[in-house]
N, C-alpha and C positions, 0 to 999 in steps of 0.2 A: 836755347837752353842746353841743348848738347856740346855746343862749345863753351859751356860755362864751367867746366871742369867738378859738378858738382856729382857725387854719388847716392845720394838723398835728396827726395823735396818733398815740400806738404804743401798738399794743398786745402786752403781750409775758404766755409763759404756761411754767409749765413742764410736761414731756412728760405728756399725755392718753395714755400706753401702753392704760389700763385701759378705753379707746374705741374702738371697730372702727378709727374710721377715723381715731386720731388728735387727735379733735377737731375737725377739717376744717370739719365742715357746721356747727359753733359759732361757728368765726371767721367763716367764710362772711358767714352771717346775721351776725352781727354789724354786720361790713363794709356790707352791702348795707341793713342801718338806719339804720348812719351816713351815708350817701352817700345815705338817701332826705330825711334829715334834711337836711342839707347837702350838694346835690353836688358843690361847688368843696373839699371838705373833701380834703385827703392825709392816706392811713393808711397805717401802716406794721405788717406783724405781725411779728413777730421769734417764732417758735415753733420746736415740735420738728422734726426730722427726718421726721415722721409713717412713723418705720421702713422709709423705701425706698419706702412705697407712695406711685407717680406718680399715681392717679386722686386720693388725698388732698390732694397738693398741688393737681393741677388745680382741683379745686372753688375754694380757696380763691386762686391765681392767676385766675381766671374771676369771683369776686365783685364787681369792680368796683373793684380797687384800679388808682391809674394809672399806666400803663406798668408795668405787674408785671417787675419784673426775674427771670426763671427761670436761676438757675444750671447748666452743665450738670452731668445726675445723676451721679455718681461711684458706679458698684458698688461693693457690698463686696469683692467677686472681682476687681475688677482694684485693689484696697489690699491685701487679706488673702490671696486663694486663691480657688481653688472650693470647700473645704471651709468655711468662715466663708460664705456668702451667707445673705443673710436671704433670706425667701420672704413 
């Protein structure tokens, strides 16, 4: 990838439900190869929801993407109810 002369990549996945954590520590690593590889590199991941779970996102905000834009988290409970929250 580093000789592909590219200064952007995305990487995009669909939902890793079937992963504790989402997937998370996949992209993670991912990310922090590519940035060892090339650190001026911008990555971008477009993935799942990681089901609500904030430590899931953090890993993968904290990998070394720049300027990580963090949306703020939206409950389920305050869209659906307290009956619908995910856990």
């Amino acid at each position: 990838m580093a000789k592909w002369g590219v200064d952007y990549i995305v990487l995009t996945s669909v939902d890793r439900d079937d992963i504790p954590d989402g997937g998370a520590l996949h992209f993670a690593n991912t990310v922090e190869l590519l940035k060892h590889k090339k650190p001026d590199l911008l990555v971008e991941c477009l993935v799942s929801d990681f089901q609500g779970m904030l430590p899931s996102v953090e890993i993968l905000a904290m990998s070394g993407l720049k300027d990580p834009i963090v949306a703020e988290f939206i409950s389920p409970s305050s869209v659906f109810g307290q009956q619908d929250q995910v856990h």
